[in-house]
N, C-alpha and C positions, 0 to 999 in steps of 0.2 A: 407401183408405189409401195403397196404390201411388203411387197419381196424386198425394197428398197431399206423400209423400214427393219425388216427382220434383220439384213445383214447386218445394217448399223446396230443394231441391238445383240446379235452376236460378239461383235467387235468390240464394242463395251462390256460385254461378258470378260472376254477371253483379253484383255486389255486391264480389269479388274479383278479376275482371277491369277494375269502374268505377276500385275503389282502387288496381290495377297503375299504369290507365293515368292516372290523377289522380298517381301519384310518377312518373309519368316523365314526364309533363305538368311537373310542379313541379320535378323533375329538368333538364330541358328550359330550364327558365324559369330556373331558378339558374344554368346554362352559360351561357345569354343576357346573364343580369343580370352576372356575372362576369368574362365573358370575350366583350361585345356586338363585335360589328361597325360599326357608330358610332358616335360621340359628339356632345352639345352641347355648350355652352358661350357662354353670354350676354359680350356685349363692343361696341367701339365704335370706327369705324374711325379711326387712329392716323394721324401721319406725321412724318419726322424733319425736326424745324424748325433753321434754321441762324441766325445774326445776322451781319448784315452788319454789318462793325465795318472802322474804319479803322484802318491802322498805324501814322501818326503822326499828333500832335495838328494840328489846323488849322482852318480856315474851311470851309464847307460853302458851294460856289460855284454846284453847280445839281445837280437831285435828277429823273430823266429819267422816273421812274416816281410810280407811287400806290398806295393802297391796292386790293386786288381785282384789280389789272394779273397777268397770265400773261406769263412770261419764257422764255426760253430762254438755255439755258448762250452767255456770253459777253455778253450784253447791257447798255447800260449802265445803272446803276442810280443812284450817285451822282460827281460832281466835288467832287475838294477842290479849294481853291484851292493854286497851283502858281508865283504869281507869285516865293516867297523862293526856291524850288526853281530855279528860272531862272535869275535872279539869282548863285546859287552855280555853278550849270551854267556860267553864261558866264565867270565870274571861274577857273573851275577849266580851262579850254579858252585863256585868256589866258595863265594862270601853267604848260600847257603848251606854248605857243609858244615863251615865254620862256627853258623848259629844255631845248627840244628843241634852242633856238639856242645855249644854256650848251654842249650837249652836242659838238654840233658845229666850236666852237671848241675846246674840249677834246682833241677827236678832232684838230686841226689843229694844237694845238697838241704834243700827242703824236707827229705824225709830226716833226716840227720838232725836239723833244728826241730822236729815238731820231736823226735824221739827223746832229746834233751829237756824241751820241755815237759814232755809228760815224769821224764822224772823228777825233777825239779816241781815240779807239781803238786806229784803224791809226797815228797820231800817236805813243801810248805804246808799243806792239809794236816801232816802227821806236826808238823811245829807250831802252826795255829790252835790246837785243840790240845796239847800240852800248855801251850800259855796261857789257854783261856783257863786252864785250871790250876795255875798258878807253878806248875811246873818245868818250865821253860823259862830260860832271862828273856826277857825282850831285844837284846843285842843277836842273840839267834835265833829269831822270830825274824829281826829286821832283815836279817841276811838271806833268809832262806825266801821273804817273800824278794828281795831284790834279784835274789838269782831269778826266778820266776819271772819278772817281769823283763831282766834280762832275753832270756828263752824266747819270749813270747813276740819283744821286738825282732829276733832275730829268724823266728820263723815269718814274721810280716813282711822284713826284708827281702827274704827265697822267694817267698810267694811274688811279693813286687818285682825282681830278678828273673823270674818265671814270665810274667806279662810282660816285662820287657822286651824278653829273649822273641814271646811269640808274635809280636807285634813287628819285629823288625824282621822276622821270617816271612810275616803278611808282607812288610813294606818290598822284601825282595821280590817276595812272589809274583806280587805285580806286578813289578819290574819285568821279571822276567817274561810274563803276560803279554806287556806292552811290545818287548822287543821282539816276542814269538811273533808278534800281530805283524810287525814293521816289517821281519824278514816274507812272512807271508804275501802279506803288501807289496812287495819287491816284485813278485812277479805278476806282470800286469794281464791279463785275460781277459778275451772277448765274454761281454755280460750278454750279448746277445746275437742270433746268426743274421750275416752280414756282408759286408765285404768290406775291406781297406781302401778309403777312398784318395788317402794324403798320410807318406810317412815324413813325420815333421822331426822325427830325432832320428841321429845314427849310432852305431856304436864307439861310445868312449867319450860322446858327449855330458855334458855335464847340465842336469836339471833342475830347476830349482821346485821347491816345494810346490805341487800343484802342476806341474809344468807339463805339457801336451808333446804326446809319443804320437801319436798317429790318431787320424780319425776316422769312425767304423759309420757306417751306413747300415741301419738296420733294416732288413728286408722282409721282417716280417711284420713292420709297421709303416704299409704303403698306404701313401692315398692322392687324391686330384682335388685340389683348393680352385673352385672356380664359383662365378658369380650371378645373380640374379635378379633380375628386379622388382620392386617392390611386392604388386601384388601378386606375383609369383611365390618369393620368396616368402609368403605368408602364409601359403597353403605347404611347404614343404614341413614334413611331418620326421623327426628323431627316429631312423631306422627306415626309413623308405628304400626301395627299392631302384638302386642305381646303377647302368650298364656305361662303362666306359669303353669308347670307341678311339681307337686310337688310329692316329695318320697312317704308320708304317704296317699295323694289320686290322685294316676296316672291316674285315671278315670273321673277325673274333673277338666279339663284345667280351668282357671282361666285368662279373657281377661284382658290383659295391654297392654298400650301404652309408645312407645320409648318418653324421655321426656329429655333426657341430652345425650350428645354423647361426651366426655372428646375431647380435643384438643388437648391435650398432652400425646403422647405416653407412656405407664407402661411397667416393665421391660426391659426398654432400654440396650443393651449393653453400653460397654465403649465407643466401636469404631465401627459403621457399615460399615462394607466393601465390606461384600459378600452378595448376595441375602438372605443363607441362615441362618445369622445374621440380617435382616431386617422382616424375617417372624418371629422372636422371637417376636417380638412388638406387644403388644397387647392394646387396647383400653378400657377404662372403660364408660360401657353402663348403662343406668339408665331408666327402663320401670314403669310406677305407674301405681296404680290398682286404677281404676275410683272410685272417692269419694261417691257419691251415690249407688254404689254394696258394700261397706266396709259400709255404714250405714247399709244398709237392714240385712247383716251378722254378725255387729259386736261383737256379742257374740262368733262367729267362729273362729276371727280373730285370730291369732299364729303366731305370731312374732319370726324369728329363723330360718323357716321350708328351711329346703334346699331343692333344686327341678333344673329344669332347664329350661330357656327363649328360645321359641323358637321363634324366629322374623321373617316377611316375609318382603321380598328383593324386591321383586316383585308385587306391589300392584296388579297388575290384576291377582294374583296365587289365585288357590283354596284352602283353609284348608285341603280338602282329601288329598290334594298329600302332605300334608306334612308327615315326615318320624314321628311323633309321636307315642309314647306305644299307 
C-alpha cells in the first residue's frame, strides 16, 4: 500500500512538473510569438523609375541609347534638334554688338556734353559776378545762364541714353542666358546610373513641352516594399537591419536596411471591433539596399525578383538564429 501510495505520488509529481514545464514552454512560446526576434515578410524587389522628358517642345534629332542599355550619370541619352535655338543665339549676339556699339557712342557722347558744359559753366560764373556788379546787361547774363542750362539737360540726356543703352545689353544678355540654357536643355542625359527600361520617342519625332523620351530605372535606388502586421509592425525600428532573400538565389541574402515604416494602416476593415478584425491590419515596410553594394553589382541588378525580408526586431539577435532557408 506504501509503495502504492509513493508511485501515485510520484506520478503527481512528474504529471505537475510535465504541466509546469508545458506553461512555461507555452509561456516561452507566447514571448516568442509576441515579442520574436525576426520577422518576414513576402515582397518584390522595387526601384525608383524616372522619365526622361524634355523641356521644351521640339524635334527628336538622334536618341544615343536603347532599350536594356546600362548608363551612367551624365551620358547622353537623347538630342533635340537645336537648329531654331541657333538661329536665335546668333541673331541675339548680333543685336549685342549693335548695342554694345549704341553704348559706346553714348558714352562719347556724354563726355562731349559734360565737356560743353563745363564751359558754358565757367562762361556763366564769369557773367554772373560781372552783373552782380553792375557790369554786364542782363540780356547776357540771361544767355549765358540759358546756354548752361541748355548743357546741363543735354549731359542728363547722354547719361539717360547710357542706361538705356545698358539695360537693353542686360535685357539681351538674358536672352541669350535663356537660349544657352534651352540648347543645353536639348541634350537630354541620364541624371542617374540605371538602365533604359521603355524608349517612348524615336528619331524625327516631334515633342511637345515636357514630353517623355525614354524611361531610366535607377539602380542605385533599390528596395523591397513588403508588409506586416500590426504588433510586428510596431516593434520595427528606422534603420533595422534587413536580409532579403530572394526566390531565384536563396543562398545569398542580400543586406538592407528598414527605411520607411507607413503610418497608416493597409487593409483596414470597415469597422474594428474584435481583436480578431485588428490583426487583419497590416503595415507597409520599405527596406533599401545600400547604394554602394548596387554600384559594385549593377550589372546583377533585376528589378521584379520576388523574395522575402527578413528584419530583425531585436538588434542584439544573432543572424544564426534567424529561421532563414
Amino acid at each position: 500500500m506504501k509503495k502504492k501510495k509513493w508511485i501515485i505520488g510520484v506520478i503527481v509529481l512528474l504529471v505537475i512538473a510535465a504541466a509546469g514545464g508545458y506553461l512555461y514552454w507555452d509561456y516561452c512560446h507566447d514571448q516568442e510569438r509576441l515579442h520574436p526576434k525576426f520577422y518576414s515578410g513576402n515582397g518584390r524587389l522595387e526601384a525608383t523609375e524616372v522619365y526622361i522628358a524634355t523641356k521644351n517642345p521640339g524635334r527628336v534629332e538622334k536618341v544615343y541609347v536603347k532599350e536594356g542599355d546600362l548608363v551612367k550619370v551624365g551620358d547622353k541619352l537623347v538630342q533635340m534638334q537645336i537648329t531654331t535655338l541657333e538661329a536665335e543665339k546668333a541673331e541675339v549676339e548680333a543685336n549685342l554688338i549693335v548695342l554694345q556699339g549704341s553704348l559706346e557712342m553714348a558714352k562719347a557722347t556724354l563726355a562731349e556734353k559734360e565737356s560743353n558744359l563745363a564751359n558754358t559753366k565757367r562762361d556763366f560764373e564769369r557773367q554772373e559776378k560781372l552783373f552782380r556788379q553792375n557790369a554786364q546787361s542782363e540780356k547776357i547774363y540771361d544767355k549765358a545762364l540759358a546756354d548752361m542750362r541748355k548743357d546741363q539737360a543735354a549731359v542728363r540726356y547722354a547719361k539717360a541714353s547710357i542706361l538705356s543703352a545698358e539695360g537693353m545689353i542686360a535685357a539681351e544678355k538674358a536672352k541669350l542666358q535663356r537660349i544657352e540654357s534651352d540648347i543645353k536643355d536639348s541634350l537630354l542625359v541620364a541624371t542617374y546610373e540605371g538602365r533604359i527600361q521603355y524608349q517612348l520617342a524615336h528619331e524625327g519625332e516631334v515633342l511637345s513641352a515636357g514630353g517623355r523620351a525614354m524611361n531610366l530605372v535607377n539602380l542605385t535606388d533599390v528596395y523591397m516594399t513588403f508588409f506586416l502586421p500590426t504588433n510586428i509592425a510596431a516593434q520595427v525600428m528606422l534603420g533595422a537591419e534587413v536580409k532579403l532573400v530572394f526566390d531565384a538565389a536563396p543562398d545569398d541574402p542580400v543586406d538592407a536596411k528598414v527605411t520607411f515604416v507607413d503610418p497608416v494602416a493597409q487593409f483596414t476593415p470597415k469597422s474594428v471591433e474584435t481583436r480578431l478584425e485588428r490583426e487583419k491590419l497590416m503595415f507597409r515596410i520599405k527596406a533599401h539596399v545600400d547604394a554602394e553594394l548596387l554600384r559594385k553589382y549593377i550589372d546583377d541588378v533585376k528589378v521584379g525578383l520576388p523574395g522575402v525580408a527578413y528584419v530583425k526586431l531585436d538588434p542584439n539577435a544573432d543572424w544564426k538564429d534567424c529561421p532563414m532557408p
